[in-house]
Backbone as JSON, one array per atom type, in Angstrom:
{
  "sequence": "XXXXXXXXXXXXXXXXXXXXXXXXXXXXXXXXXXXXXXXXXXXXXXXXXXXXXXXXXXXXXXXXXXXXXXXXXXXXXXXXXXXXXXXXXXXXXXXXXXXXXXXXXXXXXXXXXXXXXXXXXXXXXXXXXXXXXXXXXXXXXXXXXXXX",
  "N": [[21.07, -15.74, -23.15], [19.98, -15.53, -20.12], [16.72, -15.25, -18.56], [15.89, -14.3, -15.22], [13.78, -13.95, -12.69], [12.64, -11.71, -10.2], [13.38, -10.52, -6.74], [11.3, -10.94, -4.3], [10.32, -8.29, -2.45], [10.52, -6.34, 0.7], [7.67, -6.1, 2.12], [7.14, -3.69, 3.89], [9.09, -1.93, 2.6], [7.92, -1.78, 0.14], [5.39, -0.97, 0.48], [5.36, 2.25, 0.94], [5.92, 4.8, 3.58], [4.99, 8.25, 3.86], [7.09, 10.26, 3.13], [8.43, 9.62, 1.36], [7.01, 9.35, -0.82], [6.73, 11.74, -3.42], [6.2, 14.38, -5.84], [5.34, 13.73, -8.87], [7.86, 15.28, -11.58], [6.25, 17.1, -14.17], [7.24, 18.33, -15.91], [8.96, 17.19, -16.79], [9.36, 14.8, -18.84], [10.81, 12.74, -19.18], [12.0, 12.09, -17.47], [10.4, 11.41, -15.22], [9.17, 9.38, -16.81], [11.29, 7.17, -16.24], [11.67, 7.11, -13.91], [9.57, 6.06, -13.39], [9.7, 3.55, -14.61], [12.04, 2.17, -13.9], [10.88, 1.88, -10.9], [9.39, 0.04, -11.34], [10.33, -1.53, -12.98], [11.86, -2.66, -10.76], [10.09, -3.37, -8.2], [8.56, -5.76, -9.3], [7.78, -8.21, -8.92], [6.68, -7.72, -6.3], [4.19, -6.53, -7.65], [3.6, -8.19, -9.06], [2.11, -10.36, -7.49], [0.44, -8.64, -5.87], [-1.4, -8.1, -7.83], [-2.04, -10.19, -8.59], [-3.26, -11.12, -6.2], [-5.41, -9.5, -6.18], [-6.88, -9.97, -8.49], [-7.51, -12.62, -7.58], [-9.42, -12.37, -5.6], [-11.37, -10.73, -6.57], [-12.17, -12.68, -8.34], [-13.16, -14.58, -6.62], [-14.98, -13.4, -5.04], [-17.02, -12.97, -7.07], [-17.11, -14.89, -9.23], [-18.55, -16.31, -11.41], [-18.58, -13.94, -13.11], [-16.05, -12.79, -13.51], [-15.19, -14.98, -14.89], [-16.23, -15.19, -17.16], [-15.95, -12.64, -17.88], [-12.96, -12.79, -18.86], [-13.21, -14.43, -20.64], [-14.54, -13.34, -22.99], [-12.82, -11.32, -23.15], [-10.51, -13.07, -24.46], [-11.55, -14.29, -26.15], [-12.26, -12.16, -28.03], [-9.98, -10.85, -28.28], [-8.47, -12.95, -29.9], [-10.34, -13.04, -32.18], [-9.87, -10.98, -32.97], [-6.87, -10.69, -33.88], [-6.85, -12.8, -35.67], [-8.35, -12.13, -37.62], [-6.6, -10.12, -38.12], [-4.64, -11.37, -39.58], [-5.82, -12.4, -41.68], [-6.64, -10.95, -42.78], [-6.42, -8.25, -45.41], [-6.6, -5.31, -45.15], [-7.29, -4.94, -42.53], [-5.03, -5.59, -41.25], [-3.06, -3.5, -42.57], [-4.26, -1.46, -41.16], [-3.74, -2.15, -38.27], [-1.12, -2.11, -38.46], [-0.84, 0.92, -38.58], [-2.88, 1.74, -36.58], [-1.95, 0.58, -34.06], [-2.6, 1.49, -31.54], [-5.04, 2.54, -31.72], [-6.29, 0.12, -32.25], [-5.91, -1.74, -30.59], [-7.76, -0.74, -28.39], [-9.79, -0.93, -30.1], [-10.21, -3.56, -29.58], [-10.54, -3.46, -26.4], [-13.05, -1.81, -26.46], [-14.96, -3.69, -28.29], [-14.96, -6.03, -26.24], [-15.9, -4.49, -23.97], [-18.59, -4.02, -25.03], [-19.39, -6.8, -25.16], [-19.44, -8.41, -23.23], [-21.02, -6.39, -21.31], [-23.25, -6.95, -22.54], [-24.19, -9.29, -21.63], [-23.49, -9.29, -18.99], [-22.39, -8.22, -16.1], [-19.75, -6.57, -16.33], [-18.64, -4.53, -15.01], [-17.43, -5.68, -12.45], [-15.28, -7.6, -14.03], [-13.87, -5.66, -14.88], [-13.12, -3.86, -12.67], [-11.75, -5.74, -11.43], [-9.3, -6.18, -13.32], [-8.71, -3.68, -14.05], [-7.98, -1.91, -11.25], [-5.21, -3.23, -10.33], [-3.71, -2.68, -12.05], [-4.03, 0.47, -11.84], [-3.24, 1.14, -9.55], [-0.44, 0.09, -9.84], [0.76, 2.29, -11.14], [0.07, 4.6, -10.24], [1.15, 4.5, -8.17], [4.11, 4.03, -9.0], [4.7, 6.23, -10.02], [4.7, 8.13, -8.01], [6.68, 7.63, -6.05], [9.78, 8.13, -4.75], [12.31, 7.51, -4.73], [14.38, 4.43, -4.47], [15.51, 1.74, -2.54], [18.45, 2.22, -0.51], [21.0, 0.43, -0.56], [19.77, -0.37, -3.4], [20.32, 1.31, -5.0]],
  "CA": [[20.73, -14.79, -22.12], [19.2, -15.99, -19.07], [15.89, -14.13, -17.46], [15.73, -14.28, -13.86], [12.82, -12.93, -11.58], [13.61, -10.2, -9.29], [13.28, -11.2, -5.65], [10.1, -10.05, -3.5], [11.02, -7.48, -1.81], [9.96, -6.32, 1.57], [5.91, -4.75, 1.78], [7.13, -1.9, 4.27], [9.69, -1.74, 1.6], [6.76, -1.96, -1.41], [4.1, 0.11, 0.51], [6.38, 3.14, 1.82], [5.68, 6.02, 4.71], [4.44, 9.44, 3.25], [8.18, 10.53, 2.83], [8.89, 8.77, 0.18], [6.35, 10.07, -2.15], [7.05, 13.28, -3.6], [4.93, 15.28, -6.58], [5.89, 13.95, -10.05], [8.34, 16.58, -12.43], [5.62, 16.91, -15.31], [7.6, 19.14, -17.18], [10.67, 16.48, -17.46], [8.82, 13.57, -18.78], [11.57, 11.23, -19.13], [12.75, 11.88, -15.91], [8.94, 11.01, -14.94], [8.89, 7.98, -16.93], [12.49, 6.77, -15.8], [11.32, 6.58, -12.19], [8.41, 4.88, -13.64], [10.68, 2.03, -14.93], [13.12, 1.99, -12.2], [9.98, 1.56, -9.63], [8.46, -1.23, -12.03], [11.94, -3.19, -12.51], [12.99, -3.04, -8.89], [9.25, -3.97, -7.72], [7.72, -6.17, -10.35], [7.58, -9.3, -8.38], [5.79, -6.94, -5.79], [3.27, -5.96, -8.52], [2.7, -9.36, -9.76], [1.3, -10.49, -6.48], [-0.39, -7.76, -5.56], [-2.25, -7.98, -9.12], [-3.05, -11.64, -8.49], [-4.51, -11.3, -5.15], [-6.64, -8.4, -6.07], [-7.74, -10.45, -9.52], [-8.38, -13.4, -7.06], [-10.66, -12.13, -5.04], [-12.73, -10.46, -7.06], [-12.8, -13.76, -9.17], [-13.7, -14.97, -5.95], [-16.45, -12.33, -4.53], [-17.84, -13.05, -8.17], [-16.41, -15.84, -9.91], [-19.31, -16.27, -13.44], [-18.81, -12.65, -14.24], [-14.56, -13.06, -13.87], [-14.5, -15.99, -15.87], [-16.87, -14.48, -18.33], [-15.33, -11.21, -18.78], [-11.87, -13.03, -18.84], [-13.1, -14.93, -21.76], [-14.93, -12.78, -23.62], [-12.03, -10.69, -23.68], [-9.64, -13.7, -25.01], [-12.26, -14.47, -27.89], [-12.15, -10.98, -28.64], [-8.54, -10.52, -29.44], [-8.59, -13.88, -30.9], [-10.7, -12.75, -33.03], [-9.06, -9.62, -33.65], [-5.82, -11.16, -34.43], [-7.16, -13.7, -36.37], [-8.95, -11.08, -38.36], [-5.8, -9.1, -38.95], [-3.87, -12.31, -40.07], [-6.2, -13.25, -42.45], [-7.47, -10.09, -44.16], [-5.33, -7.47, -45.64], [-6.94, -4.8, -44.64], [-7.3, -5.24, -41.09], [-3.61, -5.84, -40.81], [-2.74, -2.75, -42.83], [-5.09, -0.56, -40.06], [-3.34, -2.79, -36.92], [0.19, -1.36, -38.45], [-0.51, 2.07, -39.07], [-3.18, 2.4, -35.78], [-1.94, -0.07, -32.87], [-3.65, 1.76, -30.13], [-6.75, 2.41, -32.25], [-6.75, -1.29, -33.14], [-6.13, -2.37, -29.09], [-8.71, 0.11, -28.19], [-11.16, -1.28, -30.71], [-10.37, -4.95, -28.55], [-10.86, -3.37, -25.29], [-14.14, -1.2, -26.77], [-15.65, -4.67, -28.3], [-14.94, -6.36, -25.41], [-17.27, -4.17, -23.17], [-20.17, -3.89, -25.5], [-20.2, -8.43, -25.3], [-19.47, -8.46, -21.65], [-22.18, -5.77, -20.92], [-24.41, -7.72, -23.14], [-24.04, -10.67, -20.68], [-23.71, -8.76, -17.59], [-21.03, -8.16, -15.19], [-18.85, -6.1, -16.94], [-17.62, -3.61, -14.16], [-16.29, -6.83, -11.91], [-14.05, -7.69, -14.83], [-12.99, -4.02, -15.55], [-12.47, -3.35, -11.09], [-10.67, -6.91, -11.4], [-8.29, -5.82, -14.13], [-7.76, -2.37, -13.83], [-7.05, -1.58, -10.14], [-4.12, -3.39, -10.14], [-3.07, -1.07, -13.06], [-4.09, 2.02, -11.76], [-1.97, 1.04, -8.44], [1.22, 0.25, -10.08], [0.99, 3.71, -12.19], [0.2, 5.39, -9.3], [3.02, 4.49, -6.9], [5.56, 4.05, -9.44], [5.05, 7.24, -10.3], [5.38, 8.61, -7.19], [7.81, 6.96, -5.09], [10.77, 9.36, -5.49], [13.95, 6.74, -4.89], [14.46, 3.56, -4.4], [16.08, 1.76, -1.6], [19.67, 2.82, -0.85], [21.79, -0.99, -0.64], [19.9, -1.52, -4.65], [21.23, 2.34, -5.53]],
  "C": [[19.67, -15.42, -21.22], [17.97, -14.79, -18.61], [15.54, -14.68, -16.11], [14.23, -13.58, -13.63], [13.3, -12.48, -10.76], [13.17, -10.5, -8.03], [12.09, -10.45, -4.71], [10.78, -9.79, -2.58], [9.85, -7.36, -0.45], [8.7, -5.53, 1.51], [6.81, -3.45, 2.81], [8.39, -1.29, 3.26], [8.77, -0.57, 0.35], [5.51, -0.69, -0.71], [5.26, 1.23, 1.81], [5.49, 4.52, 2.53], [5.78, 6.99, 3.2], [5.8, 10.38, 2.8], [9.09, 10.09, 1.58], [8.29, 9.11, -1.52], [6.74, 11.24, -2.24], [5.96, 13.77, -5.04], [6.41, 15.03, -7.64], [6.25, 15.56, -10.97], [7.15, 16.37, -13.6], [5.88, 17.8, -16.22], [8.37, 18.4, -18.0], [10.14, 14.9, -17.59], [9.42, 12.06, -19.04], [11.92, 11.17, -18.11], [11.44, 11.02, -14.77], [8.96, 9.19, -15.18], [10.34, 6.86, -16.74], [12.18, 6.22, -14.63], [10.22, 5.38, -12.02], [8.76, 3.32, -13.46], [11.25, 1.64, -14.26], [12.21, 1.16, -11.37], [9.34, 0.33, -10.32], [9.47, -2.55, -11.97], [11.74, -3.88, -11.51], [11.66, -4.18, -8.1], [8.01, -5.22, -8.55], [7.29, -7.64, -9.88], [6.19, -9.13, -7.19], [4.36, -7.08, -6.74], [2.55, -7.19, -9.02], [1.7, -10.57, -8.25], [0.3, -10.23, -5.68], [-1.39, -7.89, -6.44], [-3.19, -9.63, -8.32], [-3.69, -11.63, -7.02], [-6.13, -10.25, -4.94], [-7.7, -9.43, -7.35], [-8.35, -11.98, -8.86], [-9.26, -13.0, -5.95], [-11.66, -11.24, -5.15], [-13.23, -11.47, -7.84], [-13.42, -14.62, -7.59], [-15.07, -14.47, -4.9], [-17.46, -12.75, -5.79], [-17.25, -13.71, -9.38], [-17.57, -15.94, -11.32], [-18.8, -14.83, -13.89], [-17.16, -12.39, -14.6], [-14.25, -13.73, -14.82], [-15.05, -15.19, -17.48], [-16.28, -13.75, -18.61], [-13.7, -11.53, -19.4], [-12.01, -13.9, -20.66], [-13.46, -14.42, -22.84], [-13.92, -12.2, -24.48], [-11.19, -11.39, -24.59], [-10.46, -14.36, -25.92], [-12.06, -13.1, -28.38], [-11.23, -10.79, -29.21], [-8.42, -11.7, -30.06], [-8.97, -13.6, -32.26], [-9.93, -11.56, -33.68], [-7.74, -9.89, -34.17], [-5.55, -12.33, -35.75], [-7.24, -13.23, -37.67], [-7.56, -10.35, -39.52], [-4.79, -9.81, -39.44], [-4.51, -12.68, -41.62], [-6.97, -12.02, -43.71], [-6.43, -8.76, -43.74], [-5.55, -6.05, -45.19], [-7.1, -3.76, -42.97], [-5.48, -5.41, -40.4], [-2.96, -4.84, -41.19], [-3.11, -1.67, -41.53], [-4.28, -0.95, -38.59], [-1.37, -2.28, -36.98], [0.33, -0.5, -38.42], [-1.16, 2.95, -37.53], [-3.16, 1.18, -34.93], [-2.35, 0.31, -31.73], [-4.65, 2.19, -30.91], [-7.19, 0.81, -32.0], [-6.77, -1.82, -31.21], [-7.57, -1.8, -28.41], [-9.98, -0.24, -28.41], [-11.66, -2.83, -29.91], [-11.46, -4.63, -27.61], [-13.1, -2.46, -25.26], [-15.35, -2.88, -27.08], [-15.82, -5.41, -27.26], [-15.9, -6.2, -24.14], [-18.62, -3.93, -23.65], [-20.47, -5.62, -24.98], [-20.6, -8.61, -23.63], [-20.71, -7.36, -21.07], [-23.45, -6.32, -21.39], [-24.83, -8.47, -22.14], [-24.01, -10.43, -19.38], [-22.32, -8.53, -17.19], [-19.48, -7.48, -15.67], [-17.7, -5.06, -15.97], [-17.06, -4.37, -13.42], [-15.5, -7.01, -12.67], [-13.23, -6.51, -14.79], [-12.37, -3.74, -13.6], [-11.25, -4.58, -10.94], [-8.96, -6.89, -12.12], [-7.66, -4.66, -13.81], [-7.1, -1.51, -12.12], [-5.77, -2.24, -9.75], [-2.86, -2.81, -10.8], [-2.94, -0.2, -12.55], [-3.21, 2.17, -10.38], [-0.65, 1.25, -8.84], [1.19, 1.63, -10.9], [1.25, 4.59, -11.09], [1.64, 6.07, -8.18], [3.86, 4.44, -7.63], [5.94, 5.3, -10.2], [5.36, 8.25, -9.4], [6.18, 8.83, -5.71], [8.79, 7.6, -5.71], [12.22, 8.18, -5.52], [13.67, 5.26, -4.5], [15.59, 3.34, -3.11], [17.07, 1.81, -1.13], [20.3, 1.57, -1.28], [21.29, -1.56, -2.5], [20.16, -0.19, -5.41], [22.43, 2.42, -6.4]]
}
């Protein structure tokens, strides 16, 4: 099985007129998170561009506290994976609570990085490119007719 990448699509495409949005169903939550997926598929090439120019230029407005928080974080789950490889325990807890156990990453993670400084550049670096794609791909109502 071959994986392809999905072709960047057009921005007035990717960033659409006020017609286009509509007010997520939150009663019909697959129908919710369907559109989700759909809008993530179709635009994911979109998304991964968008991500990297937002995470480069905040690594570039503030490049020690990017790299820092970037590493911190990748000793952290290191460690945390390491941890739950090597003690039985820890690996029992990472099967039974996988978003506790990610949680406990992302929780350690901002106590070291706050230690050290600069912790909200990492966290504005990371997560607005998140809280974008959630946003719009939740409510962009269709997709464009010709990939219908």
């Amino acid at each position: 099985m071959e994986v392809q990448v999905a072709p960047l699509r057009a921005w007035d495409d990717f960033f659409p007129g006020l017609d286009r949005f509509s007010r997520p169903d939150i009663k019909d939550i697959s129908k919710w998170n369907n559109r989700v997926v759909s809008n993530l598929l179709y635009y994911q090439t979109n998304y991964m561009v968008l991500a990297a120019a937002v995470i480069c230029l905040v690594g570039f407005l503030s490049p020690f506290n990017m790299i820092l928080g970037g590493t911190v974080v990748v000793l952290v789950f290191l460690a945390f994976v390491w941890t739950s490889h090597n003690k039985d325990i820890v690996r029992k807890f990472k099967k039974r609570y996988p978003t506790v156990f990610v949680m406990s990453i992302m929780l350690c993670s901002y106590f070291v990085i706050s230690m050290c400084g600069g912790v909200m550049v990492f966290v504005f670096g990371i997560s607005l490119p998140l809280l974008y794609k959630y946003l719009i791909c939740g409510r962009v109502s269709t997709l464009p007719r010709d990939e219908l």
